[in-house]
C-alpha positions as CSV (number, residue, x, y, z in Angstrom):
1,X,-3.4,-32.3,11.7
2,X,-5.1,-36.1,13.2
3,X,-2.4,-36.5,16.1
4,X,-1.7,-32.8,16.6
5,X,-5.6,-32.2,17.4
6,X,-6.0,-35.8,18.9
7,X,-3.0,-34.1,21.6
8,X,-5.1,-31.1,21.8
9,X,-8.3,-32.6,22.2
10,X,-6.9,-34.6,25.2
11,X,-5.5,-31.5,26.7
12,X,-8.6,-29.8,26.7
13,X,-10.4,-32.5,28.5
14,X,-8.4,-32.4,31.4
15,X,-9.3,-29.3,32.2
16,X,-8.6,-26.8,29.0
17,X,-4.9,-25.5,27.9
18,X,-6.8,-22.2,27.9
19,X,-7.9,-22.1,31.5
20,X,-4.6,-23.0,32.6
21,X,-3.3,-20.6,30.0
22,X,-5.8,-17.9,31.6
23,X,-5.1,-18.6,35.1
24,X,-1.3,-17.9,34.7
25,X,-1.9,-14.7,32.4
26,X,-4.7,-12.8,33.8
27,X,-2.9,-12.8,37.2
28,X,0.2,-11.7,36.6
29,X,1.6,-8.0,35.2
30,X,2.6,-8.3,31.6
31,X,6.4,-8.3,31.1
32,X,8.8,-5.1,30.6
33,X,8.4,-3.5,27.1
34,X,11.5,-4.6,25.1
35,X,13.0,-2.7,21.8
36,X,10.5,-3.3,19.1
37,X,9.7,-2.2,15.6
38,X,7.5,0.9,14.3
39,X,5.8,-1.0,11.3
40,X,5.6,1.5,8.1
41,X,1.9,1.1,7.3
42,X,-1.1,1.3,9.8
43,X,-4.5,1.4,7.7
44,X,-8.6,0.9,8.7
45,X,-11.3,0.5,6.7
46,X,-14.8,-0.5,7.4
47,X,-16.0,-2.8,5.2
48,X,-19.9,-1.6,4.3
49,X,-22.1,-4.4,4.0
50,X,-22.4,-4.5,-0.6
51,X,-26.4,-3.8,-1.3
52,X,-26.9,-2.2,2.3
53,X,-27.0,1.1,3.8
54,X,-23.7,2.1,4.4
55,X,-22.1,1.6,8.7
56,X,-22.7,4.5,11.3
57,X,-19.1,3.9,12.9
58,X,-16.7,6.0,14.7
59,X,-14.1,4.2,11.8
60,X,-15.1,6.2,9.2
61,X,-14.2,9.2,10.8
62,X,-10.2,10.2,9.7
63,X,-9.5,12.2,12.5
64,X,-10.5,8.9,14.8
65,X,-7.8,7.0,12.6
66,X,-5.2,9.5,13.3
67,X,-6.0,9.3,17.2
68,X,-5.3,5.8,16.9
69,X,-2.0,6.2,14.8
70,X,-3.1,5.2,12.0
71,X,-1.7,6.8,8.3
72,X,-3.7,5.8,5.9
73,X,-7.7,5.2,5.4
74,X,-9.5,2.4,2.7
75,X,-12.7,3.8,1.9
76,X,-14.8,0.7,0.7
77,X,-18.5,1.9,-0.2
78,X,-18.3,-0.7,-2.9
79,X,-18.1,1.9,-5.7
80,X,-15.0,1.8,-6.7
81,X,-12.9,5.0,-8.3
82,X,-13.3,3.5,-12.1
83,X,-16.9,3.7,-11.6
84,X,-16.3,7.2,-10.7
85,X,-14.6,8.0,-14.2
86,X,-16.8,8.9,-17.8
87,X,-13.9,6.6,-19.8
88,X,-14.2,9.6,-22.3
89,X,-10.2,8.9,-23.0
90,X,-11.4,5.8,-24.1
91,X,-15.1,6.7,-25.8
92,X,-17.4,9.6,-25.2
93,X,-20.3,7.2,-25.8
94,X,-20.1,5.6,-22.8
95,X,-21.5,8.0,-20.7
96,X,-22.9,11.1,-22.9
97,X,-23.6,14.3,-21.2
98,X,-26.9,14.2,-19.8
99,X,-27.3,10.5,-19.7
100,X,-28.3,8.8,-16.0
101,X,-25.4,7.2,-16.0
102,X,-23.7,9.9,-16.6
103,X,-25.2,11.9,-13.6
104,X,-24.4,8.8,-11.3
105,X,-20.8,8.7,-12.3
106,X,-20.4,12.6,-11.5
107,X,-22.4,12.3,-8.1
108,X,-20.0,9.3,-7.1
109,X,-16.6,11.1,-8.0
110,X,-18.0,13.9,-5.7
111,X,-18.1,11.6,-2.9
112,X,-14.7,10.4,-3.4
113,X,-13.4,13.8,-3.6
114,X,-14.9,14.4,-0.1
115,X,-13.4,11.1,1.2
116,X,-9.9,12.3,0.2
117,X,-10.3,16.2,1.6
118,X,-11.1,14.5,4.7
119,X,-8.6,12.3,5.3
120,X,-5.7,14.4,3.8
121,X,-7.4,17.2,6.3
122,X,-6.9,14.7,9.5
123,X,-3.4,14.4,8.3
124,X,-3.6,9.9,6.5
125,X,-3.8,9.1,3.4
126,X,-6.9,8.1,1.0
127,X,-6.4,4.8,-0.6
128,X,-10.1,2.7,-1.9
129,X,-11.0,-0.5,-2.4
130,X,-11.1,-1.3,-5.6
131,X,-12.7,-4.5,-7.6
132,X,-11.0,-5.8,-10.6
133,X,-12.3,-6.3,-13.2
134,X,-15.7,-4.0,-12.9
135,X,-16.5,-1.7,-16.0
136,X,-19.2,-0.1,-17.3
137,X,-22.3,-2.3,-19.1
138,X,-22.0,0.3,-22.0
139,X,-18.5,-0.2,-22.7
140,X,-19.1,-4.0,-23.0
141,X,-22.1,-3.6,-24.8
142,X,-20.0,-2.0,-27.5
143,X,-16.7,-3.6,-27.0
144,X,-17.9,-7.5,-25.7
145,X,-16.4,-8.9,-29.4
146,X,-13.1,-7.6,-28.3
147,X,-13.1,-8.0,-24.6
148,X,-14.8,-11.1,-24.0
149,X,-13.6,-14.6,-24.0
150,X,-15.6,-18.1,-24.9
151,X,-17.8,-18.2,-21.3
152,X,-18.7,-14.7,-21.9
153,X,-15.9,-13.1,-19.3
154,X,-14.2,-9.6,-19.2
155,X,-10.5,-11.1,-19.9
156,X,-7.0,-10.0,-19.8
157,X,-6.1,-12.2,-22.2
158,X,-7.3,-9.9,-24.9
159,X,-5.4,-7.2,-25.6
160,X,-8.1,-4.6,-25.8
161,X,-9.0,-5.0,-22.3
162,X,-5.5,-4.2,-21.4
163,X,-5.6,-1.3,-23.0
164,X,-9.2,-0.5,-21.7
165,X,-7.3,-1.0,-18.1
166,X,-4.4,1.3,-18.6
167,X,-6.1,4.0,-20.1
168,X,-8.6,3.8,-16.8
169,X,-6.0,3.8,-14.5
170,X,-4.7,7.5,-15.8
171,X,-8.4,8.9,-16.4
172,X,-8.5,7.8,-12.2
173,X,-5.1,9.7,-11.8
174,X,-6.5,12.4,-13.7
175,X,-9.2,12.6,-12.5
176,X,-8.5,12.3,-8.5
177,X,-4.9,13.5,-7.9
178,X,-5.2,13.5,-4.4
179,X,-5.5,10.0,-4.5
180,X,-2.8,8.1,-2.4
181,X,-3.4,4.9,-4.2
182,X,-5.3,1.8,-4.5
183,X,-6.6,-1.7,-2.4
184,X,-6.9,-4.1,-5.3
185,X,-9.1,-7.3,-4.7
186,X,-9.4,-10.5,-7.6
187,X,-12.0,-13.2,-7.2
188,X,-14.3,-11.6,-6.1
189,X,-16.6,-8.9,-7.8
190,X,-19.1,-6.6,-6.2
191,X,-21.6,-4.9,-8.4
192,X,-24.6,-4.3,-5.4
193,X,-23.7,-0.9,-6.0
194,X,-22.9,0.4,-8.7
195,X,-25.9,0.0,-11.3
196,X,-24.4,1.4,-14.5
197,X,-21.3,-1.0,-14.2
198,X,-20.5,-5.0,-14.5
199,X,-17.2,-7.2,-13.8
200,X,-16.1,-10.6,-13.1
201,X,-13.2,-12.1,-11.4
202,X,-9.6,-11.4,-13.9
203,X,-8.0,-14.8,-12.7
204,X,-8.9,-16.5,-15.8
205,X,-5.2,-18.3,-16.3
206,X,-3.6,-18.7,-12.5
207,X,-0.3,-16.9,-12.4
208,X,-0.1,-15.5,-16.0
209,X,-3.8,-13.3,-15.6
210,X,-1.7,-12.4,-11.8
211,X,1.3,-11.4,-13.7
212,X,-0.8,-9.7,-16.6
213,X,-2.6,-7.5,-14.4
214,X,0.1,-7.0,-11.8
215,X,2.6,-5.3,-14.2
216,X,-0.5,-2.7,-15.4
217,X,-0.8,-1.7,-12.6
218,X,3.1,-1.5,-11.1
219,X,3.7,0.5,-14.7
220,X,0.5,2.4,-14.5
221,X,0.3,3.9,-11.1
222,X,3.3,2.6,-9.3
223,X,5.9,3.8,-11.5
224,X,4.1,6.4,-13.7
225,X,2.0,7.9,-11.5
226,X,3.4,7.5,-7.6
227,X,0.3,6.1,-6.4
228,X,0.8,3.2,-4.2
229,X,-1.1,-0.1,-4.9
230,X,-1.4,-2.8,-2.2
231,X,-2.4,-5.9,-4.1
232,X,-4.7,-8.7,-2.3
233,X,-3.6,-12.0,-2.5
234,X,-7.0,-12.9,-0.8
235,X,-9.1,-14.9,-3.8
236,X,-11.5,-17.8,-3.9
237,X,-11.7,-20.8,-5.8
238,X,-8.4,-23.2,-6.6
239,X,-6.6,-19.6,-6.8
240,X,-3.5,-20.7,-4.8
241,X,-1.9,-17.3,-3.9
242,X,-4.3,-16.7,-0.8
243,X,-1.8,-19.2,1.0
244,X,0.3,-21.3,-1.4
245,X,4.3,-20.0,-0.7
246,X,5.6,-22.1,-3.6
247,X,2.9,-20.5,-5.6
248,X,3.0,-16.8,-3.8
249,X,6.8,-16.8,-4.9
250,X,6.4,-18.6,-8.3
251,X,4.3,-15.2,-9.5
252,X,5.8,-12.1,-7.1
253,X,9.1,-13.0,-7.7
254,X,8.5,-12.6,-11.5
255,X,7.7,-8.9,-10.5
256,X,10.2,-6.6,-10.0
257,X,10.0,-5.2,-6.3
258,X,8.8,-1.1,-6.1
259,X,8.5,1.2,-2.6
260,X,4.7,1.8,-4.1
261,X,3.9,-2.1,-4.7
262,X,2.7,-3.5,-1.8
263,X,1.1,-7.2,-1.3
264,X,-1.5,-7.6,1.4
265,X,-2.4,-10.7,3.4
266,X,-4.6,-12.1,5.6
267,X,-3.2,-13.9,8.8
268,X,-5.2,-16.7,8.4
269,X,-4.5,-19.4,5.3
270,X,-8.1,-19.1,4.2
271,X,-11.1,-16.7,5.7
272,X,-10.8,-15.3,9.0
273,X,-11.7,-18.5,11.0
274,X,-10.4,-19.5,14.5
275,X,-8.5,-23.2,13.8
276,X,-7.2,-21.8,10.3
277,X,-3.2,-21.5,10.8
278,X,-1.5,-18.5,10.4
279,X,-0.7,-18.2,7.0
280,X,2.3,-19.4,5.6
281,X,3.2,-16.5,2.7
282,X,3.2,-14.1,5.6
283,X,7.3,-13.4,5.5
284,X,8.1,-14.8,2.1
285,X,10.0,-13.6,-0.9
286,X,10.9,-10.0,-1.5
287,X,7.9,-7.7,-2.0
288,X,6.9,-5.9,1.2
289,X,3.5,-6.9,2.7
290,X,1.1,-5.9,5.1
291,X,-1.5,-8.2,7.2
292,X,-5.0,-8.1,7.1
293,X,-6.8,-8.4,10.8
294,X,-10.6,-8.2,11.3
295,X,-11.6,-6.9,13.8
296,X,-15.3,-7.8,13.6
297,X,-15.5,-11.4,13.1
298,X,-18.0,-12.6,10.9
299,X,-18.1,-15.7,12.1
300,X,-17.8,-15.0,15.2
301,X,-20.2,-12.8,16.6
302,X,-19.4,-9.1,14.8
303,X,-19.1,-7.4,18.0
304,X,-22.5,-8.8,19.3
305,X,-20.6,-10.2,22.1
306,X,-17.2,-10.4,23.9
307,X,-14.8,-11.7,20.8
308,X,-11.0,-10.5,22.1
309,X,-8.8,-11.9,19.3
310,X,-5.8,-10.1,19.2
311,X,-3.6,-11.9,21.7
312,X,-4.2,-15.0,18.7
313,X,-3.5,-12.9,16.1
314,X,-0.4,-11.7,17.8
315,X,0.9,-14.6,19.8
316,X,-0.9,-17.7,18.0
317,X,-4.6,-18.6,19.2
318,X,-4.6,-21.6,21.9
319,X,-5.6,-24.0,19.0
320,X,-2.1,-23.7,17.7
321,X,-0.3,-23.4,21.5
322,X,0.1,-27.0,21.8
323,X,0.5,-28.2,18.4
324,X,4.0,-29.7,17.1
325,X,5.5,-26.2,15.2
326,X,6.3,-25.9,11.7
327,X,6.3,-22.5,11.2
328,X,5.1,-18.6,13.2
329,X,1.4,-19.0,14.8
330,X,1.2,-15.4,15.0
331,X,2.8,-12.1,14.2
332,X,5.3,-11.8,16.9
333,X,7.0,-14.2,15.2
334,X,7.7,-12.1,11.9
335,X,7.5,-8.7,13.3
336,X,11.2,-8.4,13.5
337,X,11.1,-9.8,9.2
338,X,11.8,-6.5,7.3
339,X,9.4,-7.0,4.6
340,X,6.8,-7.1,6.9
341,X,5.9,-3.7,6.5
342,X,2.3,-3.1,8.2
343,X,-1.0,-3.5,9.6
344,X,-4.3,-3.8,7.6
345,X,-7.0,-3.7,9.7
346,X,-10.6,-3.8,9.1
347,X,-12.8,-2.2,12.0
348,X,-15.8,-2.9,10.7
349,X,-17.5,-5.5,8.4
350,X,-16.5,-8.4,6.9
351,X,-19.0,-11.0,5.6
352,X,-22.8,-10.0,4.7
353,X,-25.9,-8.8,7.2
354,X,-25.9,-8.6,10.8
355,X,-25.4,-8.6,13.4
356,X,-26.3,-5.4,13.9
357,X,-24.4,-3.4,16.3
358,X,-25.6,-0.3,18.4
359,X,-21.9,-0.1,20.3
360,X,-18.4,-0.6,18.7
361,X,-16.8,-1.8,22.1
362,X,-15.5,-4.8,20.8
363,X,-14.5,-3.9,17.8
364,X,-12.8,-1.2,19.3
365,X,-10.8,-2.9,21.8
366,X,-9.2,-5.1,18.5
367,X,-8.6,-2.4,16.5
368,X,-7.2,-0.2,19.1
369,X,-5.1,-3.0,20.3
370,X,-3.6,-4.4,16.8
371,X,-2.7,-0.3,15.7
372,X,-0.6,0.0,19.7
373,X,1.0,-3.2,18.9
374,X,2.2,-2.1,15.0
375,X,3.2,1.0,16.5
376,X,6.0,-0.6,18.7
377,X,5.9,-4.1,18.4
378,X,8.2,-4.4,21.5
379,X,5.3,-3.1,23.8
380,X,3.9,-6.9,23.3
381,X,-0.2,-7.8,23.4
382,X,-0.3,-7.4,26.7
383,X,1.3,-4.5,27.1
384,X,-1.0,-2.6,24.0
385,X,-4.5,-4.7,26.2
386,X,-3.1,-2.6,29.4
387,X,-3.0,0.7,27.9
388,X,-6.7,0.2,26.6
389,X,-7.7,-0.8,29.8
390,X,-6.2,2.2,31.5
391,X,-6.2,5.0,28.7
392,X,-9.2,4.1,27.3
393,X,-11.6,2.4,29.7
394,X,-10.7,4.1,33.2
395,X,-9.8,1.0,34.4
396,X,-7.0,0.4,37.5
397,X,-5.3,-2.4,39.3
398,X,-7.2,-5.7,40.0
399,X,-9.8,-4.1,37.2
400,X,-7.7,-4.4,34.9
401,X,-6.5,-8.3,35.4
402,X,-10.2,-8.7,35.9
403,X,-10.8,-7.4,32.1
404,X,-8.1,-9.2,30.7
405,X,-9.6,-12.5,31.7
406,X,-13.0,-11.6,30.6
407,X,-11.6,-10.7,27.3
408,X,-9.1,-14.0,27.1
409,X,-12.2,-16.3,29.0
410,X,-13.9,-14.6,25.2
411,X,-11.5,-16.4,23.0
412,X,-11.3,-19.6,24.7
413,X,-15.3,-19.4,24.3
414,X,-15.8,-18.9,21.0
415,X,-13.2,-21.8,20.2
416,X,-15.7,-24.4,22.2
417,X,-18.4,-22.8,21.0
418,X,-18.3,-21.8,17.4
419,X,-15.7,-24.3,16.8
420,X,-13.7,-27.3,18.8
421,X,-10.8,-28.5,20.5
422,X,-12.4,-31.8,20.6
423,X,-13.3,-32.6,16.9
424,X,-11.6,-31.0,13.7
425,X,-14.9,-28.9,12.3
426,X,-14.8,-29.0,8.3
427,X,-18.3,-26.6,8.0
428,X,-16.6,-23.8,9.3
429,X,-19.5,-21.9,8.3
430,X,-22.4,-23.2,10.3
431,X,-22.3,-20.2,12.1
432,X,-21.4,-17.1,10.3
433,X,-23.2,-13.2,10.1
434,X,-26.8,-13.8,11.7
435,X,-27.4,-17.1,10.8
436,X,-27.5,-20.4,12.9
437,X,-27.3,-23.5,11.1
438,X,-28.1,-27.1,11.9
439,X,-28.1,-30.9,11.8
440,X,-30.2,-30.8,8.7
441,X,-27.5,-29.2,6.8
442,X,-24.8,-27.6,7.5
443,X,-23.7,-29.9,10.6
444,X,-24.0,-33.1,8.7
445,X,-20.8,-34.1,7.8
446,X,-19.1,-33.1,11.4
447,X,-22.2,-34.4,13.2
448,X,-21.5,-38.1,10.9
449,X,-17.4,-37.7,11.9
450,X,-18.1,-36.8,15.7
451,X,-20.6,-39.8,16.1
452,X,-18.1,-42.2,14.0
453,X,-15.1,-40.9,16.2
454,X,-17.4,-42.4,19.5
455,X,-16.9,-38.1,20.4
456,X,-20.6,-37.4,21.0
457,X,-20.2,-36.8,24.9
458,X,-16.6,-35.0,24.9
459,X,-18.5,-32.7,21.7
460,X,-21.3,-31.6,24.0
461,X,-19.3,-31.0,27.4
462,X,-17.4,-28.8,25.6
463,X,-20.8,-26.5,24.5
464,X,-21.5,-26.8,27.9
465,X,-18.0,-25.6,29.0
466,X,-18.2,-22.6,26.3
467,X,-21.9,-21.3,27.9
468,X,-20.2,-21.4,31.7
469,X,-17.2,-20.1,30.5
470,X,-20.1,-17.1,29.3
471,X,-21.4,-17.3,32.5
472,X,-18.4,-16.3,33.8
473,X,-17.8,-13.6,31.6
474,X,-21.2,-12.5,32.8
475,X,-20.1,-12.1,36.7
476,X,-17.2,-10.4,35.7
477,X,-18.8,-7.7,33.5
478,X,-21.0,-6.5,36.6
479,X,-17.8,-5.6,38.0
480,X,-15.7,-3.8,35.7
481,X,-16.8,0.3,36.3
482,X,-15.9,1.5,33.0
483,X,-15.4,5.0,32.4
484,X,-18.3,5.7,29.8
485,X,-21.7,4.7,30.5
486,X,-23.0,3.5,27.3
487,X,-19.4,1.3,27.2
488,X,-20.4,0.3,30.6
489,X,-23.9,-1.0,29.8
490,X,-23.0,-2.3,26.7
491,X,-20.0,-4.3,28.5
492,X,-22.7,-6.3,30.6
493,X,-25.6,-6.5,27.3
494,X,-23.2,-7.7,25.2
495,X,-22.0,-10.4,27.9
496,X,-25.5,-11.5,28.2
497,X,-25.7,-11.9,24.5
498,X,-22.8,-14.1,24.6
499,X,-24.3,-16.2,27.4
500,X,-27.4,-16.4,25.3
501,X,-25.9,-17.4,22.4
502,X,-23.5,-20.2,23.9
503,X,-26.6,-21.7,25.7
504,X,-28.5,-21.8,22.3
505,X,-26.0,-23.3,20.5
506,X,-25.6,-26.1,23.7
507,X,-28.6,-26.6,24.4
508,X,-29.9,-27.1,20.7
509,X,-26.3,-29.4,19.8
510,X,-27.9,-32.0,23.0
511,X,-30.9,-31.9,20.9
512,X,-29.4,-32.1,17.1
513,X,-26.2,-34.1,17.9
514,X,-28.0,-36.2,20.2
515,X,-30.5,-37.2,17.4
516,X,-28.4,-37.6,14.9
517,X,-26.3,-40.4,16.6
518,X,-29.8,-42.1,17.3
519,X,-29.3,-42.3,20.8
520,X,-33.1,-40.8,21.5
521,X,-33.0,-40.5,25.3
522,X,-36.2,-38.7,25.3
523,X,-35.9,-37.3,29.0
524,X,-32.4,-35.8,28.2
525,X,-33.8,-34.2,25.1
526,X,-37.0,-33.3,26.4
527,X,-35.3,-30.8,29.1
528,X,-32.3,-29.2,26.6
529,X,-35.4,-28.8,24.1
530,X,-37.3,-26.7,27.2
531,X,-33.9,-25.1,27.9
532,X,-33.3,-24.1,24.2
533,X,-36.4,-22.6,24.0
534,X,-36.4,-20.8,27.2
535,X,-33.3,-19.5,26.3
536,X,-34.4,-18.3,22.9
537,X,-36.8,-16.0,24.4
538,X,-34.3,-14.9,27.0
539,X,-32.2,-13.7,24.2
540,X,-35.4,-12.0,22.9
541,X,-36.8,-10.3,26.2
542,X,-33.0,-9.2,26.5
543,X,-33.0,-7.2,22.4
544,X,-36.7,-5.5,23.8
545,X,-35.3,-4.5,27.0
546,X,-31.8,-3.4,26.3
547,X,-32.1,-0.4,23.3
548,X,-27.8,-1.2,23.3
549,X,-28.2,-5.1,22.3
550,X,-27.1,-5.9,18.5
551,X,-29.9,-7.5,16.4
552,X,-30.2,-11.1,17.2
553,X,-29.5,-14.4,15.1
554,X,-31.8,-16.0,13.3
555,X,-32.3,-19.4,13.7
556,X,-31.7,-20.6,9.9
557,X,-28.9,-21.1,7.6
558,X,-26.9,-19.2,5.5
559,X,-28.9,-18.9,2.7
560,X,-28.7,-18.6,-0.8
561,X,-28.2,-14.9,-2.9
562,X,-31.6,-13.2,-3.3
563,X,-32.3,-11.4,-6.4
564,X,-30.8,-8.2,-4.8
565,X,-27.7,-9.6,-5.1
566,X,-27.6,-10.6,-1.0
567,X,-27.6,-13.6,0.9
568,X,-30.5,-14.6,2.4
569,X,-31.7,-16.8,5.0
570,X,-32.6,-20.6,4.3
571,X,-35.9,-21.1,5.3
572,X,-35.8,-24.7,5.2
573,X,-32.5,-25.8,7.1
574,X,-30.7,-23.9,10.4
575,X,-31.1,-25.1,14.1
576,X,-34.9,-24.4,13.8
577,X,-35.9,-26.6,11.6
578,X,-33.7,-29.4,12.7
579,X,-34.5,-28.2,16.4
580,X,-38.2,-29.0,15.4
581,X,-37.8,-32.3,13.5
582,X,-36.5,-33.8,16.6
583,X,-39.1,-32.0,18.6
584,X,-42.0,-33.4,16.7
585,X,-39.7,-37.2,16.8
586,X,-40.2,-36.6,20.9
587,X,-44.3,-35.8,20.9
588,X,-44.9,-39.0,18.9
């Protein structure tokens, strides 16, 4: 990547690829639809926060889902539809009649009846989330000598659990026919929620735990049943099927291909980060596959503040413009591949706590955006961004090239801001949900490379560029009249946010960067440490006066898991304390 950025980085200092990029684009009319493709699968889900109460969102609502074109729903509450089951094929002591457990079990499988009347009554399907492995605490209690391995682990490698799985899969069938199918995730297990069950990632043995459980559950519900199963190849660890193609083919091409078995990706090669490329299984071998877009960027604001990211996802993010190619940067480029078969997207959610939000705007202009564009592909970004402009906002003519720009000026800021065109950030997550972190921490290593690069300066006109690029996005928010007030309102809060936010994170980098490369010019910092603060309790007076504002950031670091099971702030480390040690350096 060295000479790529290093081309890149120079780019940007001339003047920005982006702002050259936005000044040709936001004047012009976007170009004449062309034939395009109607891509089989268009499904949502809001992703609830696991431990929390569950989102009030417009997402969750079927009937919204069909309005968008969308066919099918994931309902992800965390409590999965095996949680919902007694297991009484299996052993009726698992959940006796009468037992708590017993009555949680029941009162769940209600709900999930209700979630598939719904959406088969708005006309999608019902497909849910669903953790593997998670199984009840009784059933390991009396089974662990079977099911266990050596570190204590639910495994496929013994047959028992196998079995325990198979037999599952048809009490769920059983038990829920309406059921359209399932969203299987590996890697990662979520028990927040469900407080009568336990589980553990089933990639125990690379490809052969993939292939293990990947033919249960093609035989099981695929082919037995006629339930569809999209399988994630999203996992964490050195599980190489998130973005490995050698890897992705050396297990799925081992599985014979069926119209219900589905794989699903995420664009990006690893989490949904800006300066991740598009990932390279996207297109390969012979399963079909849909793509996994957030639409509520974790690390990126959650819909706090303007975040437009669809015209990357679709047509490669400006990062990725100017880099020599080896392969797509977005899904234009493989939209025409027949196995690309759909759209994942998730609405809402993604990652852990806030921010809050009080208005879906942004996260409604993604999602509406990515569903146009899978629903003819040959209509283009652009051409999906102008109908949401027009159908959806009100807006006409000049407005409309005027929103465009705000929402492209959006991307280009959060690049600068949360990451850079300058330096190649490795702690991607300095920023992520509502936390803020710092030179103490989580900026070390970048801040060590920036100051050993000689990039201190180019680094912090680039923060500096990202808060006037807000600025900007400020002016133009105070002239867009959209149609609905609370849209409107929200359009200019949430613009303020933004402006707040990228003058924090400036303001407190002249102070932390600035340090840590031991070039103390005590006047400079002095006045960006009076700036940070002043703009801290901007941000504030603006949450008190403005009932539509999201909750605000806290000035710490992602923290560690709590014993609820949730991540917590650091109290020690974020842009506060670091903020402060240089602040007590300058009273001295």
């Amino acid at each position: 990547m060295g000479a790529a950025w290093e081309t890149s980085r120079r780019t940007a200092l001339r003047g920005g690829v982006a702002l050259a990029a936005l000044a040709a684009t936001a004047g012009t009319a976007f170009a004449d639809p062309r034939p395009g493709r109607r891509l089989p699968f268009l499904l949502d889900m809001v992703q609830n926060n696991p431990g929390e109460p569950l989102f009030s969102s417009r997402f969750n609502d079927p009937a919204t889902l069909k309005s968008y074109g969308y066919d099918g729903q994931v309902i992800n509450e965390f409590t999965p539809p095996q949680t919902a089951i007694t297991f009484e094929t299996f052993d009726d002591r698992i959940f006796p009649a009468g037992s708590p457990g017993r009555a949680w079990v029941e009162a769940t499988a209600k709900k999930i009846d209700a979630h598939i009347a719904r959406a088969h009554a708005a006309g999608i399907a019902a497909y849910f989330f669903t953790d593997i492995i998670v199984l009840p605490k009784r059933l390991v209690e009396l089974y662990g000598d079977q099911i266990l391995d050596s570190q204590g682990r639910i495994s496929f490698d013994r047959p028992l659990t196998q079995q325990i799985h198979r037999l599952m899969l048809r009490e769920i069938c059983a038990r829920f026919p309406g059921l359209d199918g399932i969203v299987v995730r590996t890697g990662e297990t979520y028990v927040q929620n469900v407080p009568f069950h336990t589980g553990n990632n089933p990639i125990t043995d690379g490809a052969t735990s993939h292939l293990t459980l990947l033919g249960i559950l093609r035989d099981e519900l695929c082919a037995r049943a006629g339930k569809r199963v999209f399988y994630r190849t999203w996992s964490t660890g050195s599980d190489k099927l998130t973005s490995d193609p050698d890897f992705y083919r050396q297990v799925t091409d081992q599985v014979e291909t069926h119209e219900n078995l589905v794989f699903s990706i995420k664009h990006t090669a690893k989490d949904f980060w800006r300066t991740i490329p598009f990932n390279r299984t996207i297109g390969v071998g012979k399963h079909r596959q849909i793509i996994e877009v957030e639409c509520q960027r974790e690390y990126e604001g959650k819909g706090a503040f303007p975040n437009y990211v669809i015209d990357g996802v679709v047509n490669g993010f400006e990062e990725f413009r100017t880099q020599p190619r080896t392969g797509p940067i977005g899904l234009a480029e493989v939209a025409e591949n027949p196995i690309i078969a759909g759209i994942w997207t998730w609405s809402r959610g993604g990652g852990w706590r806030g921010p809050y939000l009080q208005n879906e705007l942004w996260c409604d202009l993604n999602t509406w955006v990515i569903a146009r564009w899978t629903r003819d592909t040959g209509l283009g970004e652009e051409g999906a961004f102008t109908e949401y402009a027009t159908t959806r906002l009100g807006l006409h003519g000049d407005q409309v090239r005027r929103f465009r720009r705000l929402a492209l000026l959006s991307a280009a800021a959060v690049l600068r801001g949360h990451y850079s065109v300058v330096h190649p950030m490795t702690r991607l997550m300095w920023t992520r949900d509502q936390f803020l972190g710092g030179s103490d921490k989580d900026l070390t290593s970048d801040y060590a490379a920036i100051v050993a690069a000689g990039r201190v300066e180019p680094v912090l006109a680039e923060k500096a560029e990202a808060a006037r690029m807000c600025d900007e996005i400020v002016a133009l928010s105070g002239t867009l009249p959209l149609r609905n007030h609370a849209d409107r309102t929200y359009l200019r809060v949430s613009a303020r946010y933004g402006q707040s936010w990228h003058r924090v994170v400036h303001h407190g980098w002249e102070v932390m960067l600035r340090g840590y490369a031991g070039a103390h010019d005590k006047a400079t910092m002095r006045y960006h440490l009076a700036r940070y603060d002043a703009e801290w309790q901007r941000w504030q007076q603006l949450a008190k006066a403005e009932p539509s504002c999201a909750t605000l950031y806290q000035p710490y670091s992602f923290g560690p898991k709590g014993p609820d099971g949730l991540y917590n702030a650091d109290p020690n480390h974020g842009i506060k304390p670091a903020t402060d040690y240089y602040r007590r350096l300058l009273s001295s």
